[in-house]
C-alpha positions as CSV (number, residue, x, y, z in Angstrom):
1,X,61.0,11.5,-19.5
2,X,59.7,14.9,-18.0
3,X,57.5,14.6,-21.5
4,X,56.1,11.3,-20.8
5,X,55.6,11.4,-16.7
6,X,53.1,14.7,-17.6
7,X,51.5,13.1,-20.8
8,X,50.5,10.3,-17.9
9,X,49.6,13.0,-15.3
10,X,47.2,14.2,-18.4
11,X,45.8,10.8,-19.4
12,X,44.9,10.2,-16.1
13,X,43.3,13.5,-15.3
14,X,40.8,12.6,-18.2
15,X,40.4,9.1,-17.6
16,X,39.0,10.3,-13.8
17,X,37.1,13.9,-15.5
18,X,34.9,11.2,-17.8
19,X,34.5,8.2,-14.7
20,X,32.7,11.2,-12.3
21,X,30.9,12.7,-15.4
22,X,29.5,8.7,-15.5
23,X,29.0,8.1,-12.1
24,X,27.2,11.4,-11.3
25,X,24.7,10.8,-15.0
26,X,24.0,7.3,-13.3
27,X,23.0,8.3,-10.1
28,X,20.9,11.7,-11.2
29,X,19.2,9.2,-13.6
30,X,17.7,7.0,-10.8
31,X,17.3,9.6,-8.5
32,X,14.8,11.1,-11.3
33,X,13.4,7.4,-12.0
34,X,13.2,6.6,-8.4
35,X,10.8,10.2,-8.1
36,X,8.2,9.6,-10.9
37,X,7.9,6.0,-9.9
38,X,7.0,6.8,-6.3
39,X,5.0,10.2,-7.9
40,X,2.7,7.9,-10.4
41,X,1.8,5.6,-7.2
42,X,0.3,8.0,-5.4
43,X,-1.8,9.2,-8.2
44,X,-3.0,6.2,-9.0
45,X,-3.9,5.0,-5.3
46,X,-5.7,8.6,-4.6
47,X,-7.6,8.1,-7.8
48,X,-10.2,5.7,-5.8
49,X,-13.9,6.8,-6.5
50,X,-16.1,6.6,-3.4
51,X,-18.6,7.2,-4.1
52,X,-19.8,5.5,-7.8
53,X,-19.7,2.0,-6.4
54,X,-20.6,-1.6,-8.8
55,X,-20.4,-5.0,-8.2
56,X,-17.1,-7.1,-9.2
57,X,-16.9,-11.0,-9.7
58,X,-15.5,-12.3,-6.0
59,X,-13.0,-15.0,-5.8
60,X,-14.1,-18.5,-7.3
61,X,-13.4,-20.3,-3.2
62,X,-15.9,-20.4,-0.1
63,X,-15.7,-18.1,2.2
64,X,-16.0,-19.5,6.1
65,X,-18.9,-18.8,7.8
66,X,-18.5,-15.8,10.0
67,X,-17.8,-15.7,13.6
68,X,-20.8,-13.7,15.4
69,X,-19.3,-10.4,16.8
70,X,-18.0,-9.7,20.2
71,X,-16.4,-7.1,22.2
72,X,-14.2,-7.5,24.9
73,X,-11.4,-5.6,26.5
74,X,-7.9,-6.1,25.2
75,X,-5.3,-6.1,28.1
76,X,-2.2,-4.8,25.8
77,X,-3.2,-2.4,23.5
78,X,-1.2,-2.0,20.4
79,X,-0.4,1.1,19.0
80,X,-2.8,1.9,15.7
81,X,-1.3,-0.6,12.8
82,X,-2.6,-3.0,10.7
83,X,-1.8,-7.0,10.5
84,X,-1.9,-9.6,8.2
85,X,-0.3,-12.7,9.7
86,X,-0.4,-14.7,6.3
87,X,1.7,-11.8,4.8
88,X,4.2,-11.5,8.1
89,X,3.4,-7.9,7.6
90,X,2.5,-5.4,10.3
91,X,2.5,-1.1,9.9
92,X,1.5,1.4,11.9
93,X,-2.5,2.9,10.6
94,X,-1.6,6.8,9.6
95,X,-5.0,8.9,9.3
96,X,-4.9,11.1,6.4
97,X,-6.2,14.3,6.9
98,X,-6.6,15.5,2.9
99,X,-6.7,14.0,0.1
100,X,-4.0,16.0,-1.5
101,X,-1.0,13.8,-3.5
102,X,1.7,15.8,-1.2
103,X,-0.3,15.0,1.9
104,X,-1.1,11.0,0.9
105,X,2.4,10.9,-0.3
106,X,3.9,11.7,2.9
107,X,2.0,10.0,5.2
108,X,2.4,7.0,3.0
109,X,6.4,7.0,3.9
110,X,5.1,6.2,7.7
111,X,2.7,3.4,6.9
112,X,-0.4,2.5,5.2
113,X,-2.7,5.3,4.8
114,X,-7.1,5.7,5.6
115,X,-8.2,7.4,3.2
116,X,-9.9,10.2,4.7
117,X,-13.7,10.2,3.3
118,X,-13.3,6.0,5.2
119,X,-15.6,5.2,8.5
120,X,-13.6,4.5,10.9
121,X,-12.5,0.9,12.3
122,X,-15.4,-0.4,14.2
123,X,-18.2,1.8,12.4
124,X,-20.6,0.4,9.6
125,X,-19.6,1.4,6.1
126,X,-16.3,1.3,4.1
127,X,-12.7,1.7,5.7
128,X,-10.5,2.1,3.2
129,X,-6.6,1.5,3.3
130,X,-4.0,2.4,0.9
131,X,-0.2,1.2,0.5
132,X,2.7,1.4,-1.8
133,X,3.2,-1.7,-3.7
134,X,7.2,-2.3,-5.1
135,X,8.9,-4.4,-7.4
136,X,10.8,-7.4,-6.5
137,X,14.2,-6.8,-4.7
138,X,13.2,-3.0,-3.6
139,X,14.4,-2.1,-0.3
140,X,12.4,-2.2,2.6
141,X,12.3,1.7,3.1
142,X,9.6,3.9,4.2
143,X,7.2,1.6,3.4
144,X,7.4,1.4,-0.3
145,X,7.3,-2.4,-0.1
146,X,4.0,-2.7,2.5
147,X,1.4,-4.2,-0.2
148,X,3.7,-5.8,-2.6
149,X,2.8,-9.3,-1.6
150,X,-1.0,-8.2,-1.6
151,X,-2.0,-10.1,-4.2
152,X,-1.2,-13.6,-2.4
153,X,-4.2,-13.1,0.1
154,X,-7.1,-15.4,-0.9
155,X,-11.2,-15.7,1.1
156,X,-11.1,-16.7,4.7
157,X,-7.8,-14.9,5.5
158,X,-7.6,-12.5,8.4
159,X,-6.5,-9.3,8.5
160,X,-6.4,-7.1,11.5
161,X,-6.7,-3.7,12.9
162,X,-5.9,-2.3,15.9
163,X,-7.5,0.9,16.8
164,X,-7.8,2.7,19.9
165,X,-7.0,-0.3,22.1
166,X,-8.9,-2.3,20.8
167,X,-8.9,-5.3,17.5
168,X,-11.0,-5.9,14.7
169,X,-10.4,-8.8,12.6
170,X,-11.6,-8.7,9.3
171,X,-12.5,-11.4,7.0
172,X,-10.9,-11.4,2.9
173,X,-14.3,-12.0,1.1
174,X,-13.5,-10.7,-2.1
175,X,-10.3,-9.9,-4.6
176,X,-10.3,-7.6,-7.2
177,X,-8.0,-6.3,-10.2
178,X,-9.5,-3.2,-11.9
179,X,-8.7,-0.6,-14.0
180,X,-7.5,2.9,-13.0
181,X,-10.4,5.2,-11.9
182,X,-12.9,2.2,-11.7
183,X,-14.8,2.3,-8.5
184,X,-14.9,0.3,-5.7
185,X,-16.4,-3.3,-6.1
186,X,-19.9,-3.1,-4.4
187,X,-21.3,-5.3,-1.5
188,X,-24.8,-6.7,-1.3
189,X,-24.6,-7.0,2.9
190,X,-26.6,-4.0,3.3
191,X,-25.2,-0.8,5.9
192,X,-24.7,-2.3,8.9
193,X,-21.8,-4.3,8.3
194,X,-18.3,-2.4,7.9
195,X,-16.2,-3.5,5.0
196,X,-12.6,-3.0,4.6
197,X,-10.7,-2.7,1.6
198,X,-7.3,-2.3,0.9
199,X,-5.9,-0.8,-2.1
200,X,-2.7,-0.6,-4.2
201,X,-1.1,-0.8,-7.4
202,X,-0.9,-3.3,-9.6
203,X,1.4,-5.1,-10.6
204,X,4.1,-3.8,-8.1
205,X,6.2,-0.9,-8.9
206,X,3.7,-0.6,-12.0
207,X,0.4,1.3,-12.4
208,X,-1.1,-0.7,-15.3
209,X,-4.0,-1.9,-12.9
210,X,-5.0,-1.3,-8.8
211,X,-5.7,-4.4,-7.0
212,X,-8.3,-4.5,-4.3
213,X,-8.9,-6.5,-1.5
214,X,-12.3,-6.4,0.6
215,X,-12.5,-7.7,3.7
216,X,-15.9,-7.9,6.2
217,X,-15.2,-7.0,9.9
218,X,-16.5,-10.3,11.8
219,X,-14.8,-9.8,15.2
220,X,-14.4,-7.4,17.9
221,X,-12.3,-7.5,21.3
């Protein structure tokens, strides 16, 4: 009996040595997939050319015509963020400071990012916005999730941005899927106008393709 009761004792000490071997392989192995899917994002979004600029097909719908612009004091400023009602999706506007992958990729964990080289909300030119795009069923942590439904915004929707107290409502004019490293689609509106675009990767939790989405600021209060 002494015999059997250790050859148990054994059998069981194995049994438990080969379920932790398991459970500690699993979890290594998605704490390394988790890393290079959250390291090839933020290459691809920091890959954006700025300067090399051409002009992409816009979507095939009318776009409203705009509302002239006006400026007005806001009684309850907001803190910086960006909105877009359509999506239910609001998160705070982080300012990046360099256009390093560890500095992007951490700011990125706090919001959606301006890429540095952008004019700023309210100022012709091009304001550019990145965000992490994930797959269906990711958790909604540190903002991995903030452009995965990017893709359902179509001309005419509204997306806003509130900056320093104040709103800008911006107008989707054009949507984009292009290759990674192709530039920015290009405007024909001339300099005065500011044109937002926001940027991820496409589809979400991939980086086969970036979608854009360009927006033309039509409102000010």
């Amino acid at each position: 009996m002494a015999e059997e009761s250790n050859f148990f004792k054994e059998t069981k000490k194995v049994f438990f040595f080969f379920l932790f071997s398991f459970i500690s392989i699993f979890l290594v192995l998605n704490i390394i997939q988790f890393f290079n899917f959250m390291t090839r994002q933020v290459a691809v979004l920091t890959e954006v050319p700025i300067t090399t600029l051409h002009q992409e097909t816009p979507i095939p719908t009318s776009t409203p015509t705009p509302v002239p612009m006006q400026k007005e004091f806001f009684p309850t400023p907001k803190e910086n963020s960006l909105e877009i009602t359509k999506l239910g999706l609001e998160a705070p506007l982080i300012f990046a400071n360099s256009t390093e992958i560890k500095a992007i990729t951490r700011d990125l964990k706090n919001g959606v990012v301006v890429y540095p080289e952008s004019s700023l909300p309210g100022q012709s030119g091009k304001l550019i916005v990145l965000g992490h795009s994930s797959p269906p069923g990711w958790p909604k942590i540190r903002y991995d999730w903030v452009f995965s439904k990017l893709g359902e915004l179509q001309a005419g929707d509204n997306i806003r941005i509130n900056f320093t107290g104040l709103q800008y409502d911006f107008m989707v004019t054009n949507k984009v899927f292009v290759e990674k490293g192709q530039a920015l689609p290009e405007n024909n509106s001339g300099n005065s106008k500011q044109f937002l675009y926001l940027i991820t990767c496409w589809p979400p939790g991939k980086d086969f393709k970036r979608l854009i989405v360009e927006a033309e600021l039509f409102l000010t209060r």
